[in-house]
Each structure stands twice: as C-alpha cells, then as structure tokens.
PyMOL Python script that loads the backbone (N, CA, C, O; Angstrom):
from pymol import cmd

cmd.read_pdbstr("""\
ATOM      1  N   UNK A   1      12.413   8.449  16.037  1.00  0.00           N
ATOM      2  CA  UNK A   1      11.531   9.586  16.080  1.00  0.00           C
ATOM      3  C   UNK A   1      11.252   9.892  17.553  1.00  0.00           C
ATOM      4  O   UNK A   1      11.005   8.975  18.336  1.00  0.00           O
ATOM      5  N   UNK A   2      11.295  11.366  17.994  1.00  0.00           N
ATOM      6  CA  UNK A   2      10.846  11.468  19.115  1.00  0.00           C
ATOM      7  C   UNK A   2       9.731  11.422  19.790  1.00  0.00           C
ATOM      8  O   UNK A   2       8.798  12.003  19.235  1.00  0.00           O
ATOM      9  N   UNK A   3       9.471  10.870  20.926  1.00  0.00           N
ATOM     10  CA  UNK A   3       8.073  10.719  21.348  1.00  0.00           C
ATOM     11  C   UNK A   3       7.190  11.896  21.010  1.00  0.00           C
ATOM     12  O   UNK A   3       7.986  12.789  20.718  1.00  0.00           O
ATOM     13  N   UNK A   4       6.334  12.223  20.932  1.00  0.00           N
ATOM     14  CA  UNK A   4       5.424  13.486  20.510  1.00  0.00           C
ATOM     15  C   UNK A   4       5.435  14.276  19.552  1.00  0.00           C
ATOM     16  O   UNK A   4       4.746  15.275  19.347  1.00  0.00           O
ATOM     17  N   UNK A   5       6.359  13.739  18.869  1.00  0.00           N
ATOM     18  CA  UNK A   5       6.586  14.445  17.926  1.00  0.00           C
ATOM     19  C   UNK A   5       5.351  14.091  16.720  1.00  0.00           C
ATOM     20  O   UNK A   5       4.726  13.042  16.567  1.00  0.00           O
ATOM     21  N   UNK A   6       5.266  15.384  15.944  1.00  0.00           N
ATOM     22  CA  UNK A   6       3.806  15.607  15.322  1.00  0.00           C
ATOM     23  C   UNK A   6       4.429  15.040  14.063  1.00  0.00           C
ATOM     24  O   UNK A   6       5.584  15.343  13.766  1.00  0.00           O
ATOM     25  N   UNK A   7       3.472  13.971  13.079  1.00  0.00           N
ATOM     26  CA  UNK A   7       3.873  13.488  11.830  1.00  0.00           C
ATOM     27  C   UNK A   7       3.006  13.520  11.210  1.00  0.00           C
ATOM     28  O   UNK A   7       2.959  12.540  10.467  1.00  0.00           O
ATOM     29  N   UNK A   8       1.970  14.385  11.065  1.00  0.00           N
ATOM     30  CA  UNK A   8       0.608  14.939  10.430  1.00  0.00           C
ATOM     31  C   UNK A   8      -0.318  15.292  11.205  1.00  0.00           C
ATOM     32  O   UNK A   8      -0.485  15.001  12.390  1.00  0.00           O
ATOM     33  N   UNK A   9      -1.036  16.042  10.401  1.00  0.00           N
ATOM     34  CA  UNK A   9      -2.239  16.646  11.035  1.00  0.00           C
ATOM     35  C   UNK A   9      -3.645  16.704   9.933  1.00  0.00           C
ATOM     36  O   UNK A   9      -3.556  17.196   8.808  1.00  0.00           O
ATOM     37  N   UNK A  10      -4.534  16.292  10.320  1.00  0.00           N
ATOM     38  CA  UNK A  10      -6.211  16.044   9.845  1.00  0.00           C
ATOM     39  C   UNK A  10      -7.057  17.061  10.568  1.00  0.00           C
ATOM     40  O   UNK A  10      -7.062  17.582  11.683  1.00  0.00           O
ATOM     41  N   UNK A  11      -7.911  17.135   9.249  1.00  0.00           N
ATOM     42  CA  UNK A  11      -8.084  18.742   9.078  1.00  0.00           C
ATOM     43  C   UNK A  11      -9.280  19.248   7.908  1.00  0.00           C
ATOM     44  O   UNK A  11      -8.973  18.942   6.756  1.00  0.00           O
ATOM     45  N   UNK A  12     -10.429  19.887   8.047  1.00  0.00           N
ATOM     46  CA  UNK A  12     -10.599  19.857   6.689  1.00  0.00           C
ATOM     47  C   UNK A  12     -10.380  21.543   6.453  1.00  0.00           C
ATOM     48  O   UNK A  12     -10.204  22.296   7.410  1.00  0.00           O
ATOM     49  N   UNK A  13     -10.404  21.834   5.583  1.00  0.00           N
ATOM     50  CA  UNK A  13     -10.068  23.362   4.878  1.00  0.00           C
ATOM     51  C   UNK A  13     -11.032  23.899   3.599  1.00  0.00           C
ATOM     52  O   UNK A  13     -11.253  23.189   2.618  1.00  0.00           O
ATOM     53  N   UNK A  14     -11.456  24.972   3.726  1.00  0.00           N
ATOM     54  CA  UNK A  14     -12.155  25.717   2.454  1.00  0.00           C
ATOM     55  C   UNK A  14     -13.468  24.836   2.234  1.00  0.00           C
ATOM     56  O   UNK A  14     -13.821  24.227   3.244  1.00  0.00           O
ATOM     57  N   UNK A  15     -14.343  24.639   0.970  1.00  0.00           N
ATOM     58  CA  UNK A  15     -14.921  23.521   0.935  1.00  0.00           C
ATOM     59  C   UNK A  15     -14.990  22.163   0.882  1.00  0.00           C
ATOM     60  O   UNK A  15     -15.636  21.361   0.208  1.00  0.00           O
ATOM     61  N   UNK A  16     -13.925  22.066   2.012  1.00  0.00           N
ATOM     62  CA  UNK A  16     -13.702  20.225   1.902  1.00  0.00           C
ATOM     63  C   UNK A  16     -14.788  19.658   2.383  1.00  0.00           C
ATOM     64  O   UNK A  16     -15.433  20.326   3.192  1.00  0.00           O
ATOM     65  N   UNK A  17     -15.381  18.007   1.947  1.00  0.00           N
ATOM     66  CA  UNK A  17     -17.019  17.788   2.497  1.00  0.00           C
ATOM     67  C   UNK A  17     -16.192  16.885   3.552  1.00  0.00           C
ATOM     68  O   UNK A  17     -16.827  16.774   4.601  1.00  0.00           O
ATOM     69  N   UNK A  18     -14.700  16.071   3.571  1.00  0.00           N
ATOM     70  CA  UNK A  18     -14.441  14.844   4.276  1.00  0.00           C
ATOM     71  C   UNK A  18     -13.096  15.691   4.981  1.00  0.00           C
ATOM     72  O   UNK A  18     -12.826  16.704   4.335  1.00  0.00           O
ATOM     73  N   UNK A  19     -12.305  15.487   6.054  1.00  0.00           N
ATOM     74  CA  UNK A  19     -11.541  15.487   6.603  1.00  0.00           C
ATOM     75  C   UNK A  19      -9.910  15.362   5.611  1.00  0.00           C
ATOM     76  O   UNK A  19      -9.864  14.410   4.832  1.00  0.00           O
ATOM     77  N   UNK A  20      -9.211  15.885   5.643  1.00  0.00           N
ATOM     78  CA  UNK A  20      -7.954  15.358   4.553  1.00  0.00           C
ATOM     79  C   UNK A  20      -6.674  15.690   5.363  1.00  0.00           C
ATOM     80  O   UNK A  20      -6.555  16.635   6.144  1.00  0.00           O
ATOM     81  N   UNK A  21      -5.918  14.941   5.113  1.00  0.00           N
ATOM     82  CA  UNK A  21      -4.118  14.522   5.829  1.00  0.00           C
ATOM     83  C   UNK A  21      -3.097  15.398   5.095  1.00  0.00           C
ATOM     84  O   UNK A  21      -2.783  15.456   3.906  1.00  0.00           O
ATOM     85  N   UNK A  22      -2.574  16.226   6.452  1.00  0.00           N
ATOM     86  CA  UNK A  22      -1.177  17.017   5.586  1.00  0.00           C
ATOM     87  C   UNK A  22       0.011  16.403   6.183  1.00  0.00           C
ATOM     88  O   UNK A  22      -0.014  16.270   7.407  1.00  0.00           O
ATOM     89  N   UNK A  23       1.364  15.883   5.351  1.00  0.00           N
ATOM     90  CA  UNK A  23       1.973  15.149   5.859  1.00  0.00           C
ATOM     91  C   UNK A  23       3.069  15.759   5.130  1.00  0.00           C
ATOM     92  O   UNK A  23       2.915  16.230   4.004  1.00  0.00           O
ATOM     93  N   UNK A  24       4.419  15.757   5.892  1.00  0.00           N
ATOM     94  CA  UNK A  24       5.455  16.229   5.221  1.00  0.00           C
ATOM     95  C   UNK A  24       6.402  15.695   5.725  1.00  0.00           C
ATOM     96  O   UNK A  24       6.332  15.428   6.924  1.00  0.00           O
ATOM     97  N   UNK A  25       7.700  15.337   4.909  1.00  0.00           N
ATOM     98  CA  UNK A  25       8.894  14.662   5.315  1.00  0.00           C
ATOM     99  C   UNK A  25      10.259  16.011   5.297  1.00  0.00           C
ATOM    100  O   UNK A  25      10.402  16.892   4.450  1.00  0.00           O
ATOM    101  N   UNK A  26      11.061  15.765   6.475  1.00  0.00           N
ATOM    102  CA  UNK A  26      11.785  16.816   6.878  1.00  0.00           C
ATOM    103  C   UNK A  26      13.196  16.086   7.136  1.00  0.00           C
ATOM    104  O   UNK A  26      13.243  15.236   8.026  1.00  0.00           O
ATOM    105  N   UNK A  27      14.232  16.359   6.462  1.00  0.00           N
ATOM    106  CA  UNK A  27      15.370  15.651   7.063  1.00  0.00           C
ATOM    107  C   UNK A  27      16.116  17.143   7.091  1.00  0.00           C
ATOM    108  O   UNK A  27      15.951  18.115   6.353  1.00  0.00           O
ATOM    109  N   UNK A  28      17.046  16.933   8.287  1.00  0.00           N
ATOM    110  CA  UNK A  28      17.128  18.344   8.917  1.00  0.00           C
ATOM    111  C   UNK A  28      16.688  19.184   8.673  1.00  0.00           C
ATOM    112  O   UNK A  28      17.327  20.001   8.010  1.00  0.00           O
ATOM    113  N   UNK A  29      15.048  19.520   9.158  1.00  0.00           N
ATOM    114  CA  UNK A  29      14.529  21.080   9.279  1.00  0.00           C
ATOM    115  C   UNK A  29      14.490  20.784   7.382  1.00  0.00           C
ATOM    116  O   UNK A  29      14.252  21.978   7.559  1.00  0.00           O
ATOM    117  N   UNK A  30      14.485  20.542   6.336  1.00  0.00           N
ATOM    118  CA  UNK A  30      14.845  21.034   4.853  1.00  0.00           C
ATOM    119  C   UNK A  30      13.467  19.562   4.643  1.00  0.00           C
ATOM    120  O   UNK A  30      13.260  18.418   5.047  1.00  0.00           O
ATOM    121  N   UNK A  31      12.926  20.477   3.857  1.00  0.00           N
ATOM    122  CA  UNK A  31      11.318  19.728   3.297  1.00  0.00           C
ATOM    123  C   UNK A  31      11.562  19.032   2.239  1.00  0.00           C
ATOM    124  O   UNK A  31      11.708  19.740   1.243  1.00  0.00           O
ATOM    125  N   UNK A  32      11.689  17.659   2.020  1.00  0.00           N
ATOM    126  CA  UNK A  32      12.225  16.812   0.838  1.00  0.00           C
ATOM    127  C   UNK A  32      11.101  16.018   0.121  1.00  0.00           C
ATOM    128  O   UNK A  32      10.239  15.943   0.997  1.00  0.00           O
ATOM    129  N   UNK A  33      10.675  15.450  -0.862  1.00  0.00           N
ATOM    130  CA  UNK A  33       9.690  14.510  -1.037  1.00  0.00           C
ATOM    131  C   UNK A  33      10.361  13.363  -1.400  1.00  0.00           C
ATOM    132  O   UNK A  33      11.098  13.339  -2.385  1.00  0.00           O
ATOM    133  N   UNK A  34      10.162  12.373  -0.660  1.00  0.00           N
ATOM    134  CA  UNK A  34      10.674  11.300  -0.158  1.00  0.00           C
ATOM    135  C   UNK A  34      10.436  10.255  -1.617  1.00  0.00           C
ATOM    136  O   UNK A  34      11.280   9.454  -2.017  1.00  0.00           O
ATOM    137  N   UNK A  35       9.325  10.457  -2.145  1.00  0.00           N
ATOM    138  CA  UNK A  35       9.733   9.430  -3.518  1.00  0.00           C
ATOM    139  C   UNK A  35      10.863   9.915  -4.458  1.00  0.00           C
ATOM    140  O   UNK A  35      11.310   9.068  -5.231  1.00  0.00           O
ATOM    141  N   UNK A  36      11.399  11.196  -4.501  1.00  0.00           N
ATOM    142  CA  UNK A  36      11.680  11.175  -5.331  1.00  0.00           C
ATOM    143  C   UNK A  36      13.744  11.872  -4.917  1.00  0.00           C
ATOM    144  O   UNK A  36      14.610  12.217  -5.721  1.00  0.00           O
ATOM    145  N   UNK A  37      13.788  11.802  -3.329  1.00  0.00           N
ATOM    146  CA  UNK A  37      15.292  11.697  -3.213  1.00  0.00           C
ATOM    147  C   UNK A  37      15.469  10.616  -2.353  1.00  0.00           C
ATOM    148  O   UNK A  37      14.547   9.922  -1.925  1.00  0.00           O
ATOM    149  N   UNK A  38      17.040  10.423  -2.015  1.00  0.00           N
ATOM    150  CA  UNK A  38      17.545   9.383  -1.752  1.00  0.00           C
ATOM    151  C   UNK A  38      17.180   9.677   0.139  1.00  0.00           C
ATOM    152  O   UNK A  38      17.140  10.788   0.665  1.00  0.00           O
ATOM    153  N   UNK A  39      17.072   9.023   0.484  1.00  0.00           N
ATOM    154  CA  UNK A  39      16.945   8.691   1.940  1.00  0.00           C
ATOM    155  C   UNK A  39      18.312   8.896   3.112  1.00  0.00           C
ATOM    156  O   UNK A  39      19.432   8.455   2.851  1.00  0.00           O
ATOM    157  N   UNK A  40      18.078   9.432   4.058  1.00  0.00           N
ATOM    158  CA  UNK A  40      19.427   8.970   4.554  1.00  0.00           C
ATOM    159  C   UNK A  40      18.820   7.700   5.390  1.00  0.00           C
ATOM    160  O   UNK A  40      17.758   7.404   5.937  1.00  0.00           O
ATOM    161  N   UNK A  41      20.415   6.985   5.118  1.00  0.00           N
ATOM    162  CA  UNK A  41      20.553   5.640   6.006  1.00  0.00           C
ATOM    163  C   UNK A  41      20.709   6.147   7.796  1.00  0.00           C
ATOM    164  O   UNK A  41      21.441   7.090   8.100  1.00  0.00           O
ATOM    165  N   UNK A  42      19.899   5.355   8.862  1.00  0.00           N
ATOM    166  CA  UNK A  42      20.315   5.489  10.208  1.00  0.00           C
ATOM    167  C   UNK A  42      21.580   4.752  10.342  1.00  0.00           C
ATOM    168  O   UNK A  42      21.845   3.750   9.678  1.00  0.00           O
ATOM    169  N   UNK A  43      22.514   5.391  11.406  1.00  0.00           N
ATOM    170  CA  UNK A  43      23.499   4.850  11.501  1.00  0.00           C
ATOM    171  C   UNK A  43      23.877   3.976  12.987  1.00  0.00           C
ATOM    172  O   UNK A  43      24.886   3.375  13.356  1.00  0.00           O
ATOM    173  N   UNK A  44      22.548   4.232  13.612  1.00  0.00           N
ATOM    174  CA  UNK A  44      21.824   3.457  14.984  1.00  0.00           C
ATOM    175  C   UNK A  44      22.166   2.136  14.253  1.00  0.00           C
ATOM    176  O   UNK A  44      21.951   1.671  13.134  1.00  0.00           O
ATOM    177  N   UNK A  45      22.984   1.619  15.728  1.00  0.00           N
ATOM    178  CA  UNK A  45      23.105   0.020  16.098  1.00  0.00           C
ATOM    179  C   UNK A  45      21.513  -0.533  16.447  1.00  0.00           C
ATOM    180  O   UNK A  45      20.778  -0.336  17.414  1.00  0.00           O
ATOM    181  N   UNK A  46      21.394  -1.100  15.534  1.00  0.00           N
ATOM    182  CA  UNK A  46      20.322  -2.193  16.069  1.00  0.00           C
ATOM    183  C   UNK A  46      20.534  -3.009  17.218  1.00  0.00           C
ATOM    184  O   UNK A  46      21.252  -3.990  17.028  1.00  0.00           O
ATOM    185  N   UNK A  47      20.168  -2.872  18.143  1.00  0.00           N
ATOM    186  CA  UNK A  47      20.249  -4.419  19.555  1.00  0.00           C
ATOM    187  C   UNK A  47      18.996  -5.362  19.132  1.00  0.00           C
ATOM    188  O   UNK A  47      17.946  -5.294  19.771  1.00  0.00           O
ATOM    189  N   UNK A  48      19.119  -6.082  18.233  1.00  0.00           N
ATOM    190  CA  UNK A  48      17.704  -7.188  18.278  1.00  0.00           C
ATOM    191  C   UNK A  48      17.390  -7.936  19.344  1.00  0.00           C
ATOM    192  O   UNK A  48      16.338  -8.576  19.331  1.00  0.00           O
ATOM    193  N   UNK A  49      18.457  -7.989  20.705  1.00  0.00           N
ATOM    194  CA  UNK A  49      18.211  -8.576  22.115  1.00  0.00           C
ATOM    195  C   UNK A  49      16.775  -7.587  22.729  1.00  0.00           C
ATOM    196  O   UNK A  49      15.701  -7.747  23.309  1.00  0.00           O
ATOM    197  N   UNK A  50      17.672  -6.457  22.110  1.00  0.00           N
ATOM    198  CA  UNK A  50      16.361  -5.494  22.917  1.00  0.00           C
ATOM    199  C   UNK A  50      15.381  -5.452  22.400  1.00  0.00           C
ATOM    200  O   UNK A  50      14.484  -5.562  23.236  1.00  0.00           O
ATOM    201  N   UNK A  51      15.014  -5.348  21.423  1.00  0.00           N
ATOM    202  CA  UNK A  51      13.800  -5.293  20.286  1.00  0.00           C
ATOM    203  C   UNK A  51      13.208  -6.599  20.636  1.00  0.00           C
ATOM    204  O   UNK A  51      12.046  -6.726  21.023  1.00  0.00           O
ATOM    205  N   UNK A  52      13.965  -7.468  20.501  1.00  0.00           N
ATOM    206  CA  UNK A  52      12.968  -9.055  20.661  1.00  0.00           C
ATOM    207  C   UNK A  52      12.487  -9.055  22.660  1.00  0.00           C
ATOM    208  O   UNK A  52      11.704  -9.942  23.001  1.00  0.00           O
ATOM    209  N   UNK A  53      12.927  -8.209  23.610  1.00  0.00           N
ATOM    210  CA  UNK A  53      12.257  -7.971  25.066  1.00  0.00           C
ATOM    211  C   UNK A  53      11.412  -7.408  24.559  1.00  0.00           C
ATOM    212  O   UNK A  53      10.296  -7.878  24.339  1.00  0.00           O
ATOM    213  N   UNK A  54      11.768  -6.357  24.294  1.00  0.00           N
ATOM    214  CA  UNK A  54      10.310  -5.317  23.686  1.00  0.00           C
ATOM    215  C   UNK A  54       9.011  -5.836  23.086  1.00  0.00           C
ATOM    216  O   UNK A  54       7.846  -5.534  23.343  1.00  0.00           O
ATOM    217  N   UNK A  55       9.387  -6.464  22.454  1.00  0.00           N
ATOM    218  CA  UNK A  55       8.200  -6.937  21.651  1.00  0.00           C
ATOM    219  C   UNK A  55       7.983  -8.382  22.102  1.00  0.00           C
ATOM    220  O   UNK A  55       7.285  -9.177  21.472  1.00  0.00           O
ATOM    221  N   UNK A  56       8.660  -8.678  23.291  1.00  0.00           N
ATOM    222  CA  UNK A  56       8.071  -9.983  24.112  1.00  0.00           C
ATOM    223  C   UNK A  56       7.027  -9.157  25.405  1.00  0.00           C
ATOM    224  O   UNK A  56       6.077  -9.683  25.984  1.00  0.00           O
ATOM    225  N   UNK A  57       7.366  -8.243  25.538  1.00  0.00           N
ATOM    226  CA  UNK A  57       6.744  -6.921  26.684  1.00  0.00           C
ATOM    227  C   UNK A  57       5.304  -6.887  25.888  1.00  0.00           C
ATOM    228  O   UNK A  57       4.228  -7.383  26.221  1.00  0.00           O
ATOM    229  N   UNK A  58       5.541  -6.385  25.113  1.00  0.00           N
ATOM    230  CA  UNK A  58       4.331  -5.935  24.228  1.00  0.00           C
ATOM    231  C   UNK A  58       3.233  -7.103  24.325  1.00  0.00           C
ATOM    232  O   UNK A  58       2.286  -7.245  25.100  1.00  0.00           O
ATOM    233  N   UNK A  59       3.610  -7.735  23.467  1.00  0.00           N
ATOM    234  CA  UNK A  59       3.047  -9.089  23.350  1.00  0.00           C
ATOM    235  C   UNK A  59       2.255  -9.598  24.769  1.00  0.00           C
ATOM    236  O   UNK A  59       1.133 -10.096  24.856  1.00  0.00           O
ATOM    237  N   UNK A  60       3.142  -9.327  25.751  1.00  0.00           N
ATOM    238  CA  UNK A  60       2.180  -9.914  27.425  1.00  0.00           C
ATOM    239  C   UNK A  60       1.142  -8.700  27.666  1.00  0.00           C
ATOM    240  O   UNK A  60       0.034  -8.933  28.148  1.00  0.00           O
ATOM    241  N   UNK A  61       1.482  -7.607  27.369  1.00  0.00           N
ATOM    242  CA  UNK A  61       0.449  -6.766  27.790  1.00  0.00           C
ATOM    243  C   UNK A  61      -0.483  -6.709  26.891  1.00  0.00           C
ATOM    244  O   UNK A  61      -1.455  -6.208  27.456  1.00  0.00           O
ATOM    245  N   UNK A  62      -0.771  -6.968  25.668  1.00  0.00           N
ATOM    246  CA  UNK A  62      -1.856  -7.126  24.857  1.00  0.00           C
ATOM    247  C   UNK A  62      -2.693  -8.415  25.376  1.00  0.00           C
ATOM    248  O   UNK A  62      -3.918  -8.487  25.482  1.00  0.00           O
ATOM    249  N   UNK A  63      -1.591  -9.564  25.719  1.00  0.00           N
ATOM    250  CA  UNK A  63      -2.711 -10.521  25.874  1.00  0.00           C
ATOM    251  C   UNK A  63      -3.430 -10.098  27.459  1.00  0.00           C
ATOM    252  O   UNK A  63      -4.615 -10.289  27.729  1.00  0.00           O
ATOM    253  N   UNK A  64      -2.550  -9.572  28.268  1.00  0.00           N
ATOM    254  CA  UNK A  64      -3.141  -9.400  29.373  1.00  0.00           C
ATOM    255  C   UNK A  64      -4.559  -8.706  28.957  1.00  0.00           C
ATOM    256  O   UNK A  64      -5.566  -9.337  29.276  1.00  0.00           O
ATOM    257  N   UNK A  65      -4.710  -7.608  28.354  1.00  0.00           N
ATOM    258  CA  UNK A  65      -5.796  -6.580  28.115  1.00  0.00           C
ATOM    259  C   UNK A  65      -6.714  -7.666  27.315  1.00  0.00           C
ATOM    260  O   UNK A  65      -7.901  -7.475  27.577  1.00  0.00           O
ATOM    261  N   UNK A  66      -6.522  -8.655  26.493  1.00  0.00           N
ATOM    262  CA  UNK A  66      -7.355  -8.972  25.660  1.00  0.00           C
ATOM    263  C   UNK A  66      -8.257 -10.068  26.739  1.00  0.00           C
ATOM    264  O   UNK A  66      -9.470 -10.266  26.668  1.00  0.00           O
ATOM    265  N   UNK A  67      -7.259 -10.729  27.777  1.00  0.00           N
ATOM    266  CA  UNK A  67      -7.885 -11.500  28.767  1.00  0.00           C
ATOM    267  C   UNK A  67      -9.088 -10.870  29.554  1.00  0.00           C
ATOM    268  O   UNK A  67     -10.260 -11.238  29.631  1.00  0.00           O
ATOM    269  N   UNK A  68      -8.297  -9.591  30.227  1.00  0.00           N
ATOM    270  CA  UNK A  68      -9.259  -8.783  30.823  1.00  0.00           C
ATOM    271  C   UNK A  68     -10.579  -8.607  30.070  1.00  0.00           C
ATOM    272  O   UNK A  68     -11.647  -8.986  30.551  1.00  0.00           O
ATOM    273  N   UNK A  69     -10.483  -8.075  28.988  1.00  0.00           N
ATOM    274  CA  UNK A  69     -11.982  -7.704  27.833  1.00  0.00           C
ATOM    275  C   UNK A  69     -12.658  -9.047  27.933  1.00  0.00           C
ATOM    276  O   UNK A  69     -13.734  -8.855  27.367  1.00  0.00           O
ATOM    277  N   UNK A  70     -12.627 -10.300  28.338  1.00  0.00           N
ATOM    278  CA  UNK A  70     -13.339 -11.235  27.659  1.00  0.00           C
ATOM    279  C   UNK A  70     -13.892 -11.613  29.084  1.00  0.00           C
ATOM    280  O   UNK A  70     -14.709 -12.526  29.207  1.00  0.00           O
TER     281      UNK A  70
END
""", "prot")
cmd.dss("prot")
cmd.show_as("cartoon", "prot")
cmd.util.cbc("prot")
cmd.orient("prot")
C-alpha cells in the first residue's frame, strides 16, 4: 500500500449521535466486497532478511522512546 494513501475516513452524517467508519476495498480502481470475492494473491517476493532488519529497527526505537518516557 502506498504511503498516504487514504483507507477510510470517520465521520458522522445526518443524525448520527457517535462518529461512524466508511471503508471500501478497491482492486484496480473496481469496488469489490472482499467477503464475498476471491482476493488477488501479491506476487511480491518476500525478503524476510529485510523484514526481520525492519522489525529489529523498530523494535530499538520503541525501546529507545519507552526508555526516554520513564
């Protein structure tokens, strides 16, 4: 998914008393509801080398921030 890209929006409308979520699934531009067709498969190579840096990255900067807070 691309960075910024919008995947709902909250909102209330007409007499709503609470806030409510509009969410829609789009596979090319064409509006599908996802329970009830088939999905496409990604055909992206996974690198789990990279994913497991990433989420060793992650991991130091949370604890860093959680150090800092205390």
């Amino acid at each position: 998914m691309p960075t910024g890209e919008t995947i709902g929006e909250a909102g209330q409308t007409r007499t709503a008393t609470l806030p409510n979520l509009h969410h829609e699934v789009r596979v090319g531009g064409r509006l599908i509801d996802p329970l009830n067709e088939e999905l496409p498969i990604s055909t992206e190579v996974f690198d789990t080398a990279e994913a497991a840096n990433s989420l060793e990255e992650r991991r130091a900067g949370f604890a860093t921030v959680r150090r800092d807070e205390t």
